[in-house]
C-alpha positions in Angstrom: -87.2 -224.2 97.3 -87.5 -225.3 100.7 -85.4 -227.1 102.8 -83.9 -230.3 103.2 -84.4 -231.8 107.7 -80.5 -232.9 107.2 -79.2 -229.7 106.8 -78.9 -226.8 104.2 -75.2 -226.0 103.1 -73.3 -222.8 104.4 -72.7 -219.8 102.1 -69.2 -220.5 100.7 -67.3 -218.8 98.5 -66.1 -221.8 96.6 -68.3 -224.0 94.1 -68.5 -227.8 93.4 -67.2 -229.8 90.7 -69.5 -231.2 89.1 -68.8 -233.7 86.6 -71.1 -235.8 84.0 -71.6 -239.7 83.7 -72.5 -241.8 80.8 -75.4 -244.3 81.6 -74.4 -248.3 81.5 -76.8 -250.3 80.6 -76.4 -254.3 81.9 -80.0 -255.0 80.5 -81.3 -256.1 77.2 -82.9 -254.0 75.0 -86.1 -256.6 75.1 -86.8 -255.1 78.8 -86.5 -251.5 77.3 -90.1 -249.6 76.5 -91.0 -246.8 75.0 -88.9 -243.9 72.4 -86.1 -242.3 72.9 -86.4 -239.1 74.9 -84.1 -236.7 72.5 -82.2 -234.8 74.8 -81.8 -231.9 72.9 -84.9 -231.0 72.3 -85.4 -231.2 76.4 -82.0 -228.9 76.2 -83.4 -226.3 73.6 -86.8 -226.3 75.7 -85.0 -224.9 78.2 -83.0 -222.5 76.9 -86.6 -221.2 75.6 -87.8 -220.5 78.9 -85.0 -218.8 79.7 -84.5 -216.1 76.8 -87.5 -214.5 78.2 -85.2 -213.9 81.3 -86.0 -214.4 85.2 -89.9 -215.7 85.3 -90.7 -213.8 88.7 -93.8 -213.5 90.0 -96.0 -210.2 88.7 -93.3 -209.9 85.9 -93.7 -209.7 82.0 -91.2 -212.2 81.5 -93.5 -214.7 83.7 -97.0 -213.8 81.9 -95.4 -214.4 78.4 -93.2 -217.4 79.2 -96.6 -219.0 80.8 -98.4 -218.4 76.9 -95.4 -219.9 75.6 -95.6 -222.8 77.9 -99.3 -223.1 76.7 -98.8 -223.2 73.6 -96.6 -225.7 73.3 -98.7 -228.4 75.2 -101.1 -227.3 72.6 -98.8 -227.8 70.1 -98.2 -231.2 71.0 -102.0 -232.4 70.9 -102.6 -231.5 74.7 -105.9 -229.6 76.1 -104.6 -226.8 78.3 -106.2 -225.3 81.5 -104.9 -222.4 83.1 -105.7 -222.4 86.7 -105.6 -219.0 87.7 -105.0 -217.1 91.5 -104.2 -214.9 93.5 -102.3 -216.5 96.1 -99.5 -214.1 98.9 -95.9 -214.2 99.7 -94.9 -214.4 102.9 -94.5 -210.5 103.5 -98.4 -210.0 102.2 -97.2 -209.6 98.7 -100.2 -210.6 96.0 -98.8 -213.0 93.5 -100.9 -213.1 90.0 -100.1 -217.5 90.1 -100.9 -219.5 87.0 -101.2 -223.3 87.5 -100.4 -224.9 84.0 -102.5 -228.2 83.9 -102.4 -229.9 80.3 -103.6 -233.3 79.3 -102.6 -235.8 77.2 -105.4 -236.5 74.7 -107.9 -238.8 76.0 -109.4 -241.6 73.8 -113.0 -241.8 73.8 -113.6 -245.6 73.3 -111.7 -246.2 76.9 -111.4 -245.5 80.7 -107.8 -244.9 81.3 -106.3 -244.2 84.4 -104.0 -241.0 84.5 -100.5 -241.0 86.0 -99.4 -237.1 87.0 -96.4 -235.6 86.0 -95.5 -232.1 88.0 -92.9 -229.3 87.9 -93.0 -225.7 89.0 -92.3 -223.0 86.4 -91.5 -220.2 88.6 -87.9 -218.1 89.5 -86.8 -217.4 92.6 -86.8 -213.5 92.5 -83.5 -213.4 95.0 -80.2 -215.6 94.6 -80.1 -216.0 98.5 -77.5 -218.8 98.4 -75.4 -217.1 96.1 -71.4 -217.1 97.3 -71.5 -213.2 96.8 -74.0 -211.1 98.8 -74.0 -208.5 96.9 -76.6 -211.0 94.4 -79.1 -211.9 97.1 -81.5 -209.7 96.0 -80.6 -210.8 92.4 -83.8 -212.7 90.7 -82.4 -216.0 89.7 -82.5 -217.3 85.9 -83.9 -220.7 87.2 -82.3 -222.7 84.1 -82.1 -226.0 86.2 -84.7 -224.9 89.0 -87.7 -224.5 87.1 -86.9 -225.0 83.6 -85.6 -228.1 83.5 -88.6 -229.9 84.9 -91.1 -228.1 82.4 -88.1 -229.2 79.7 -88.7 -232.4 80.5 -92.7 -233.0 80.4 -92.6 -230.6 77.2 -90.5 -233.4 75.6 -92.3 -236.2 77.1 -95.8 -234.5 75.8 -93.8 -234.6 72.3 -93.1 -238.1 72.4 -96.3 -239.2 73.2 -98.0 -237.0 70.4 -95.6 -239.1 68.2 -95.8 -242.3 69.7 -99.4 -243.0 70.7 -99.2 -246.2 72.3 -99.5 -245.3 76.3 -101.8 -247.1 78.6 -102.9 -244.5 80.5 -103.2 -240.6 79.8 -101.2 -238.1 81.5 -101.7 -235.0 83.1 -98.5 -232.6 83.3 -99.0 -229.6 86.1 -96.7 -226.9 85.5 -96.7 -225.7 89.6 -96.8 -221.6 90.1 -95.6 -219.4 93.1 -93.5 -222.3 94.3 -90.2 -220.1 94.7 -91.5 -217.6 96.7 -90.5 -219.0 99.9 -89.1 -216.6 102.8 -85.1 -215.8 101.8 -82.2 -216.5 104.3 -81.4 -213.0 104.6 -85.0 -212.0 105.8 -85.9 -212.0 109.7 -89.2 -213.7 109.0 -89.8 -217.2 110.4 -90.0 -220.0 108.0 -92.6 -222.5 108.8 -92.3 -224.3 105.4 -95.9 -222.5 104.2 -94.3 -220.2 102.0 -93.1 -222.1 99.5 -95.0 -224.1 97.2 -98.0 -222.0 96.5 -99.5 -222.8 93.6 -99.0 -226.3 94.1 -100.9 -225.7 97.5 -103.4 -223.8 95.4 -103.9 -226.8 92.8 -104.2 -229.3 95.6 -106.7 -227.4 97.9 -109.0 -227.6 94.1 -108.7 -230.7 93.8 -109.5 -231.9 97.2 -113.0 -229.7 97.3 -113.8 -230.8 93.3 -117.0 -233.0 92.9 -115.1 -234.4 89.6 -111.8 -234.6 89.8 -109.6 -236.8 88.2 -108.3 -240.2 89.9 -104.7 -240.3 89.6 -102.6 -243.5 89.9 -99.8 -241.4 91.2 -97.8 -238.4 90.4 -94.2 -237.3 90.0 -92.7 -234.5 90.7 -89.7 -233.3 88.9 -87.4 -230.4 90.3 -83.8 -229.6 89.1 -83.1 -232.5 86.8 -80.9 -230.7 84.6 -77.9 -229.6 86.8 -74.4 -231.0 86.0 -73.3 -233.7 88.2 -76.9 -234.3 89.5 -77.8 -237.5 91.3 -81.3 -238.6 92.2 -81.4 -239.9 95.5 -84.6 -241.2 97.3 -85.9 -238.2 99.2 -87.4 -239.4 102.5 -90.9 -237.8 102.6 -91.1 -240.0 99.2 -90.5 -242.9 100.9 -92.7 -242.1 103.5 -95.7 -241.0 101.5 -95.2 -243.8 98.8 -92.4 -246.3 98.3 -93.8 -248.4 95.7 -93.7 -245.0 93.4 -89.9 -244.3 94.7 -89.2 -248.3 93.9 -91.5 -248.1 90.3 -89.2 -245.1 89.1 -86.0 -246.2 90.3 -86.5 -249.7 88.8 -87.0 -247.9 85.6 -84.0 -245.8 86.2 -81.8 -249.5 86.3 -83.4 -251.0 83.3 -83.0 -247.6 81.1 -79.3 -247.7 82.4 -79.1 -244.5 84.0 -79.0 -246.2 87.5 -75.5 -244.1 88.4 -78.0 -241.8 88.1 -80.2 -242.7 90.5 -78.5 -244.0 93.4 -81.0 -246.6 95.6 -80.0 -244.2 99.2 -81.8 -241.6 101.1 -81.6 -238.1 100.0 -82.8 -234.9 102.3 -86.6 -235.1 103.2 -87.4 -231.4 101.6 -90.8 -229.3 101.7 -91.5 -229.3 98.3 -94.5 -229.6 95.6 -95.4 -232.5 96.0 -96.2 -232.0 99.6 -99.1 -230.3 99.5 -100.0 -233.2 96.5 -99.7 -235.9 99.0 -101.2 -234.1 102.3 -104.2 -231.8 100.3 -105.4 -233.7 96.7 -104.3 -237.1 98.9 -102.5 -238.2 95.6 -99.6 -240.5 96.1 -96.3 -238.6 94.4 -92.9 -238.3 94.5 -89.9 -235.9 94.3 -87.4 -236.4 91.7 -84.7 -233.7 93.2 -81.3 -233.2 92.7 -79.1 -234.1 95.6 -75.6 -233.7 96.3 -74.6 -234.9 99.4 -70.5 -233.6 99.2 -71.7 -230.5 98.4 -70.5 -227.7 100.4 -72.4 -225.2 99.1 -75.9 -226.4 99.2 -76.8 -230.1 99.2 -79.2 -228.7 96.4 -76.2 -227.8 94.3 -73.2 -225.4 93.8 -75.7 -223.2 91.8 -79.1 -223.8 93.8 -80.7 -220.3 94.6 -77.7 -218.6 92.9 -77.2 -216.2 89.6 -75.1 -219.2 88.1 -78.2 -220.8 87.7 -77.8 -220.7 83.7 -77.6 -222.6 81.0 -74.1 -223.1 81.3 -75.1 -225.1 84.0 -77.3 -227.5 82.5 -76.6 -231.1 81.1 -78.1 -232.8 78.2 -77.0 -236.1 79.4 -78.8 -235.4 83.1 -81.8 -234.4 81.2 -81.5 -237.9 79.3 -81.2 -240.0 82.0 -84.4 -238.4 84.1 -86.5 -238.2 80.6 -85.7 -241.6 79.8 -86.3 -243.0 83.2 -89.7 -241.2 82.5 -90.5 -242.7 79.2 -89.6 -246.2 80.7 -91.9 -246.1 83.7 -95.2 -244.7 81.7 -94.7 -247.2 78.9 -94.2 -250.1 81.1 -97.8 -248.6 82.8 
């Protein structure tokens, strides 16, 4: 996924322990808003992305997993768009890149502003961090690195088919081509511009469109399933809009999953919502795993690696980042 300006971990052979927490919850259930985000449903989401394997670029596996991500939006009352490109890796490679851009229904009767909710949907198509080199040039399942995010909005588009009482309307973006960037093991130089493609792709649109939608903000969501994840506060959030970073993390304390979301700089890391901020001009932030004691990768023992599976994944981390959700667009 890009890179983080503290530093990105070493290849070692040895992996993290990585450890669940329950949520505490000091504050009354008066300042609580919205459902319950169902965790499992966010879990089984998931695992549907990834029975149709690796979702590389140009692969099978991606085209269908894209109509199942389609239809499911659909399912759940949303109008989809599929933005469509042909957008190239960093060695020239064309990459067939499908933005998924659904929207919550709109009511008629009202002007209502729109709050963004982003993830990419992509696989890395080489574990390039793995501890064994003999995977680098492994595709990687992408369980918590692309799967969990989509998770996430899927069950949040559910919810709000079931409990139609939002202020504003959504938009979820389902970001292509964003794990495509330049692998360590390659000689080419990494500026930061080959990662995030499609999200590049979607913001370049909306910059040049003569009606595009006015977001209040977005938020981007990327790994928020991995066990032991914490959500720091990534710096080029801060930078590009702190009142989002302190909105979300409030939520985070009065859902009771702030253990979960510690009020301390994370890495500042090239990621979707850069191009969101820079292009489209739209004030967002990164909700990204960090793990500061990692040794491996301050992403996560399994970031960029073929243990980036199921086995991997935690319902309660899930939880706590769907419910921080649910909190902050119901309080909107």
């Amino acid at each position: 996924m890009r890179y983080t300006l503290l530093y990105i971990g070493a290849l070692l052979l040895m992996l993290c322990s990585c450890k669940g927490t329950k949520p505490t919850n000091n504050n009354t259930e008066a300042a609580l808003k919205g459902p319950q985000f169902q965790e499992d449903s966010a879990y089984a989401f998931c695992a549907a992305q990834c029975k149709f394997g690796p979702r590389t670029m140009n692969s099978t596996a991606h085209d269908n997993c894209a109509a199942w991500i389609k239809q499911q939006f659909e399912q759940y009352g949303c109008t989809v768009d599929m933005q469509q490109a042909t957008v190239h890796g960093y060695d020239g490679t064309p990459l067939r890149a499908t933005n998924i851009i659904a929207h919550t229904h709109r009511k008629a009767s009202q002007e209502r502003e729109v709050i963004l909710i982003c993830a990419h949907w992509d696989s890395r198509p080489w574990a390039d961090n793995d501890p064994d080199s003999t995977n680098w040039h492994k595709p990687v399942m992408a369980a918590n690195d692309g799967a969990s995010g989509v998770a996430v909005m899927l069950e949040l588009a559910r919810l709000i088919q079931q409990n139609d009482s939002l202020g504003v309307d959504v938009d979820f973006v389902c970001f292509d081509a964003e794990d495509w960037g330049i692998p360590q093991w390659s000689t080419a130089e990494d500026n930061g511009n080959s990662w995030a493609l499609g999200s590049q792709h979607w913001a370049a649109e909306h910059a040049k469109s003569a009606n595009k939608t006015s977001y209040r903000y977005g938020i981007l969501l990327d790994m928020v399933g991995g066990q032991g994840a914490r959500f720091y506060q990534e710096r080029l959030s801060m930078q590009y809009a702190q009142m989002v970073v302190d909105h979300v993390w409030q939520a985070a304390q009065t859902a009771g999953y702030s253990s979960f979301f510690p009020t301390e700089p994370g890495g500042g890391i090239t990621d979707d919502h850069v191009p969101v901020n820079d292009v489209a001009l739209i004030p967002c932030i990164d909700i990204i795993s960090y793990y500061p004691d990692c040794q491996q990768s301050t992403f996560g023992p399994t970031w960029h690696t073929v243990a980036d599976d199921m086995q991997h994944i935690d319902r309660l981390t899930l939880k706590a980042v769907g419910q921080t959700l649910v909190q902050v667009l119901y309080s909107e």
